[in-house]
N, C-alpha and C positions, 0 to 999 in steps of 0.2 A: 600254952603260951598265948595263944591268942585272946584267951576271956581276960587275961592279966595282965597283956603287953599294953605299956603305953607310949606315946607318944614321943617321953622322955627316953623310956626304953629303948625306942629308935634308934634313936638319937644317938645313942651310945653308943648303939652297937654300930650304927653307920659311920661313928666319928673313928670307932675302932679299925676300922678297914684303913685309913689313912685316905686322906682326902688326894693326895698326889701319889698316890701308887698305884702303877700301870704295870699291867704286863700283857703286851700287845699278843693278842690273839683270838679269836672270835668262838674258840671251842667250847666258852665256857657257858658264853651265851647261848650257843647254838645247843647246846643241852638243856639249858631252860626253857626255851623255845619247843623243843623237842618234847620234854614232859608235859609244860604247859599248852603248850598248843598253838600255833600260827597267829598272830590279827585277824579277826575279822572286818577288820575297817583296812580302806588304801591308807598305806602310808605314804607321804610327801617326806620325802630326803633332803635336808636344806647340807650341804658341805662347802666346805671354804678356809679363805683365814680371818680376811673381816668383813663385817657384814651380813654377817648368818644368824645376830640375835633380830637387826632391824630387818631383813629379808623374809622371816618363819613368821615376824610379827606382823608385817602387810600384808603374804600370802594367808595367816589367818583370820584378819580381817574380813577381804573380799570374801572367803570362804563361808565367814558366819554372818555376813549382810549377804551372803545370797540363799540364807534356808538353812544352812546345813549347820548339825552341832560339831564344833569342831577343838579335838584334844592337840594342847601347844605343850612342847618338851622344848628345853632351852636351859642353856647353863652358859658362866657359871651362876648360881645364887649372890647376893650383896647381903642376907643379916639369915634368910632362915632354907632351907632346901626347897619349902612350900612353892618358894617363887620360880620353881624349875617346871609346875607341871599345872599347867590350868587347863580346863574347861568351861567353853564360850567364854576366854576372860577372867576364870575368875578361881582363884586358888581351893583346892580341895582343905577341907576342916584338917584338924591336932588328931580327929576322933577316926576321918577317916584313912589318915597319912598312918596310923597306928595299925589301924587293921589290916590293910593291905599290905604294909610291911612286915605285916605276922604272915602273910600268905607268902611272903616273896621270901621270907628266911627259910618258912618252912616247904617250900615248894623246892629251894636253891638247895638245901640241905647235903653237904659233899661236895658241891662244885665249885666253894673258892670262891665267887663272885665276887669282882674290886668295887670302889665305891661308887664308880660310874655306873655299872653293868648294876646294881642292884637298885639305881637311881632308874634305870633303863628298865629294867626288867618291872619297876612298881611303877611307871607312866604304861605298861604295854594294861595292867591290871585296871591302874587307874582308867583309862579310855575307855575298856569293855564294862566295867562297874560302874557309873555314873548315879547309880540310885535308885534308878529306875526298871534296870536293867536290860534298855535301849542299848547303853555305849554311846560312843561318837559314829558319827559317820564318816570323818575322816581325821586322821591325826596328822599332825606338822612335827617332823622330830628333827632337831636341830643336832648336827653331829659335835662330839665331844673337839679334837683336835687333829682328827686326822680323815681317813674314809676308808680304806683297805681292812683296818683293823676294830675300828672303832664300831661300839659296841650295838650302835643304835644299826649297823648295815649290816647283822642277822635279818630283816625285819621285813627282805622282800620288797623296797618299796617299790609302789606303783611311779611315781614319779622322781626323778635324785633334779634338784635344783644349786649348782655350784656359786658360789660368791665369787668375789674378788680371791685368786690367790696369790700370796705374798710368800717374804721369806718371816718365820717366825719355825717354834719349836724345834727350829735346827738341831738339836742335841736325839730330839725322839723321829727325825723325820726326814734328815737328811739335810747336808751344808750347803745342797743347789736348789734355786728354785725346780729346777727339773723334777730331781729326786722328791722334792715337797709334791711339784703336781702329780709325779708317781703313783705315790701316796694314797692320796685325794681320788686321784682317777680310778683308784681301784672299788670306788663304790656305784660303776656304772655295773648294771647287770645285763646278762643276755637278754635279747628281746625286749628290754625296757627302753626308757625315754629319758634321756636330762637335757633342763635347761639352763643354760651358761649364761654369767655376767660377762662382762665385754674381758680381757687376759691379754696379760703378755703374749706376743707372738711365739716364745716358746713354749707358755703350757697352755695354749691352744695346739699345737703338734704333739703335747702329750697328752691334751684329751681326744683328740680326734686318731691318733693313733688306737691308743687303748679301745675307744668306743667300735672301731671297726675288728678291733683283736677279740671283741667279747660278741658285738655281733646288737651293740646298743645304738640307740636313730640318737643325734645330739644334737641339738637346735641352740644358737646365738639366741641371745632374748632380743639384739638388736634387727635381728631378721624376722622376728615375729611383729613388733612393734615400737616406732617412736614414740619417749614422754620427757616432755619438758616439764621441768617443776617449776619454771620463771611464769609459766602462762596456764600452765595445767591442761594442757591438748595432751590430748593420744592419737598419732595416728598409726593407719597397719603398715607393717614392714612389707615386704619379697615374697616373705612365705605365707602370708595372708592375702592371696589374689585368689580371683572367685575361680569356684571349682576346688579349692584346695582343700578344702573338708576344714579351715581353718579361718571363721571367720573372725573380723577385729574391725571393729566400727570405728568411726572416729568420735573420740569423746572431748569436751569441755567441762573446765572448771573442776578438776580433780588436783587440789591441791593439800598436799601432805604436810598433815600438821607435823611432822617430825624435820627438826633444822637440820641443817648442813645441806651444805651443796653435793656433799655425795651420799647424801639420800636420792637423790637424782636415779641415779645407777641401781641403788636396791631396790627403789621402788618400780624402775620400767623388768628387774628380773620378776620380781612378784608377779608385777601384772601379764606379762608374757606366761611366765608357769600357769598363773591361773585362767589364760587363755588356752593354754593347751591341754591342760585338765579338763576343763569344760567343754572342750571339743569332744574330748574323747567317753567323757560322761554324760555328754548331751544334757548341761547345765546352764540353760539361758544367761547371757550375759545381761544387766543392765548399767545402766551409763549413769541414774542417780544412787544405784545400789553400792558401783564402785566409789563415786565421790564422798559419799559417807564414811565407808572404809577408809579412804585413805584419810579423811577428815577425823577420825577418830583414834587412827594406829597413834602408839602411844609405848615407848620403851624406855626406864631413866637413866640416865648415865652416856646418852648420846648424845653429846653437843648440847644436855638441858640447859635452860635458863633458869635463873631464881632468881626471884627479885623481893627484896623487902619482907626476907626471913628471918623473923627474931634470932638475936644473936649473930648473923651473919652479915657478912659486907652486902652493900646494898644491891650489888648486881654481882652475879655469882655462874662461872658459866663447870660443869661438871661432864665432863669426855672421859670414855675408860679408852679410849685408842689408846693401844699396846706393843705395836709395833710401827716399825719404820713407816709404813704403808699407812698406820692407821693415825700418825701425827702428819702426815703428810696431806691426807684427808683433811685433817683437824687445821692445819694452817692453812689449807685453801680457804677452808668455808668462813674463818676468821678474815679470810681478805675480804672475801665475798659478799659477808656481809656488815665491812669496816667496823671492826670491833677488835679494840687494840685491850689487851691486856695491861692493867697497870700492875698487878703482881703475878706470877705462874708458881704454882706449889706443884711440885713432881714429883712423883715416887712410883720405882718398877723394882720387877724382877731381877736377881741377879742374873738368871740364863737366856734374858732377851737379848737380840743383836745390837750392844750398846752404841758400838762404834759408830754404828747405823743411827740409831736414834739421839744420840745424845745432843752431836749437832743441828739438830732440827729444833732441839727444846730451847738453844739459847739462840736458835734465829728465831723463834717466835715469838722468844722475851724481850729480845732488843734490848732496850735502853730502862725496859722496866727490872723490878725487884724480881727475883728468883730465888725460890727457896725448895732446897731438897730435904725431903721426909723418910724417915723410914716406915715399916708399914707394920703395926702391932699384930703379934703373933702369927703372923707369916713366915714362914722358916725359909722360902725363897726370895725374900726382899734384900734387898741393899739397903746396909744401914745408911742412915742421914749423914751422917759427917762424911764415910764412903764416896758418897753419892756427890754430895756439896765437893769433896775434892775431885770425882772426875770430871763434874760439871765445868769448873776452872774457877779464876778469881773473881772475887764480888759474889758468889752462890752462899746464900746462906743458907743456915740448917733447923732443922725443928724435930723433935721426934718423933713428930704425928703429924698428920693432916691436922688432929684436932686443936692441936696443940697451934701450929700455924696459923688457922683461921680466929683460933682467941683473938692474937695479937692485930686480926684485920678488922675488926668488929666494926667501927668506925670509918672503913676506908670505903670510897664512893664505888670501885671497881674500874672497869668489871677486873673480878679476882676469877683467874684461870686456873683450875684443879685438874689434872690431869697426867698421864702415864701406865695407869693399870687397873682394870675391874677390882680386885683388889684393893686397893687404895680407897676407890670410891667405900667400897663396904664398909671400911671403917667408918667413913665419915657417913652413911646411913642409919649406922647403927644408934650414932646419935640425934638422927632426923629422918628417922624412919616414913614419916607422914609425907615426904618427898617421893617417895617410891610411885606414888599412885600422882595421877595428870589431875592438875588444877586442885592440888592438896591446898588444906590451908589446916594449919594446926590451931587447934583453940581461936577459931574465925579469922585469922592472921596467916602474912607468908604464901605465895603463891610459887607456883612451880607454871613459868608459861608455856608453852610449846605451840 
């Protein structure tokens, strides 16, 4: 299999797994693990609900402007799996996605692996194979949807880094925010380290709980360090007083090419994580090493801008926020930085907490057009008309993103896309050159950030 497997072959056989089929339990991995063999590189644990593709994507940054090669795991994908699993940046070939996956079938052989865990299981390959046969020095793995079960927290890691958590996956995770932090908290391990995004006051009692029940140190990112993105200062928190084995300079002009205002919040986690990483690595910090990093991080489908993309409306703004929390995000940073939507295209899940979200989408429309989508070949989308009816009167329907945006072609904007990763894919599939920071297709069409 492996002189014969390709690429395509993959393909196949990972689509065969079913892309949404879970079944929470770590045993499976943990015997891959077991065959194959431990990491040899630290893993960085990114968990949460949102916030965990922009958080893995700044902590890798600083990681690879400071020396080190570093492998990033991150889901879900927008048009091919590739974009689940890079090094230094930058996606592994058709050629070598084939080969590793011949290793990871025939390595798994018996154990059932779902389609995460065998995404999981060919980034632990891909990291120590690089080509060279270096590996990374350090991997970023972005957890799937949960942290107790999910599949990347076999893996040991040296550092668990939490996001923002919200209510979302209710159906696989529990109807209370409690029960979600539950969840989540259960990827702090004995004698390790995690650092937290700023939390509700109750799943800060269930991560500081937890954290003393297993016997893990759990550090606020905001006690390690302030970072404003209006000025781009860093300065150190409480826990960075000298003597602390923790130091945190103050820095200038570190400002993050990534929009919204609550990149604010992922970005002061990263830098915090990566302040305590390097403490503990004895990893010189520098202050133009960081500014470049954040000057360069770069994820799409976060509050991008488009502007003056063949075929599309002239200003084009593309958010996968997916839950309540994560439009709520999305409508601050739209105040933030006065940019009112004159049409919003929407389209989700049918098992997101609608009730929650829904009213947030026609407060952010206002008085503009609204139009609900369904999502092609998505078996958990709410169809358009669906959707357009629970939206209320005046929601119009389209049965695609792509479909919707024809009829904008013309329209000055800014046209607001948004509701779910998902959604976006579709619409990347047919502008795929957006994927990548400062695309231009055939010398045209910019992607700003």
């Amino acid at each position: 299999m492996t002189q014969t497997f390709s690429y395509s072959d993959f393909l196949t056989r990972l689509d065969g797994l079913g892309l949404f089929h879970m079944d929470l339990t770590l045993d499976r991995m943990a015997a891959f693990v077991a065959r194959h063999g431990a990491p040899r590189f630290p893993v960085l644990h990114v968990v949460g609900t949102n916030g965990k593709g922009s958080t893995a994507t700044i902590l890798a940054e600083l990681l690879r402007a400071h020396g080190l090669r570093v492998g990033l795991s991150v889901s879900p994908h927008f048009i091919t799996p590739r974009e689940r699993i890079l090094v230094d940046g930058v996606m592994l070939s058709e050629e070598t996605w084939a080969r590793l996956g011949a290793r990871v079938f025939e390595e798994s052989e018996g154990l059932g692996l779902t389609y995460f865990e065998v995404l999981t299981a060919l980034s632990l390959l891909a990291f120590e194979d690089t080509g060279d046969d270096a590996g990374v020095d350090v991997a970023v793995m972005e957890s799937g949807l949960g942290g107790r079960y999910d599949a990347t927290n076999v893996l040991s890691p040296t550092l668990t880094v939490f996001t923002p958590i919200g209510m979302d996956h209710m159906n696989i995770l529990g109807d209370t925010l409690e029960k979600i932090a539950e969840d989540k908290a259960g990827a702090m391990r004995a004698g390790g380290v995690a650092v937290s995004a700023g939390q509700e006051a109750s799943v800060w009692d269930v991560l500081r709980r937890n954290a003393e029940a297993v016997g893990s140190e759990l550090i606020p990112a905001e006690d390690v360090l302030y970072y404003s993105r209006a000025n781009g200062r860093v300065q150190p928190g409480k826990l960075a007083a000298p003597g602390s084995g923790l130091t945190v300079r103050p820095m200038r002009d570190l400002f993050l090419s990534l929009p919204g205002l609550h990149q604010e919040q992922n970005a002061r986690t990263a830098l915090a994580a990566f302040h305590v990483l390097a403490a503990r690595l004895r990893l010189p910090v520098f202050e133009e090493t960081c500014r470049e990093a954040f000057s360069r991080a770069f994820i799409p489908g976060r509050m991008q801008m488009v502007t003056d993309a063949p075929g599309l409306p002239r200003r084009l703004v593309l958010d996968g926020g997916h839950n309540a929390h994560g439009l709520k995000a999305l409508a601050t940073s739209l105040t933030a930085d006065a940019i009112r939507p004159s049409t919003v295209i929407f389209g989700c899940l049918r098992d997101k907490p609608l009730a929650d979200m829904l009213p947030l989408v026609r407060a952010m429309a206002g008085d503009a057009r609204l139009i609900a989508v369904g999502i092609s070949g998505c078996e958990r989308a709410l169809g358009a008309q669906e959707l357009a009816d629970m939206l209320g009167p005046g929601t119009q329907s389209a049965p695609n993103v792509i479909a919707a945006l024809a009829d904008l072609r013309d329209e000055g904007g800014p046209v607001l896309v948004c509701g779910s990763l998902y959604l976006l894919g579709e619409f990347y599939t047919t502008h795929p050159w957006l994927l990548k920071r400062d695309a231009e297709p055939g010398g045209s069409g910019r992607s700003n950030l």
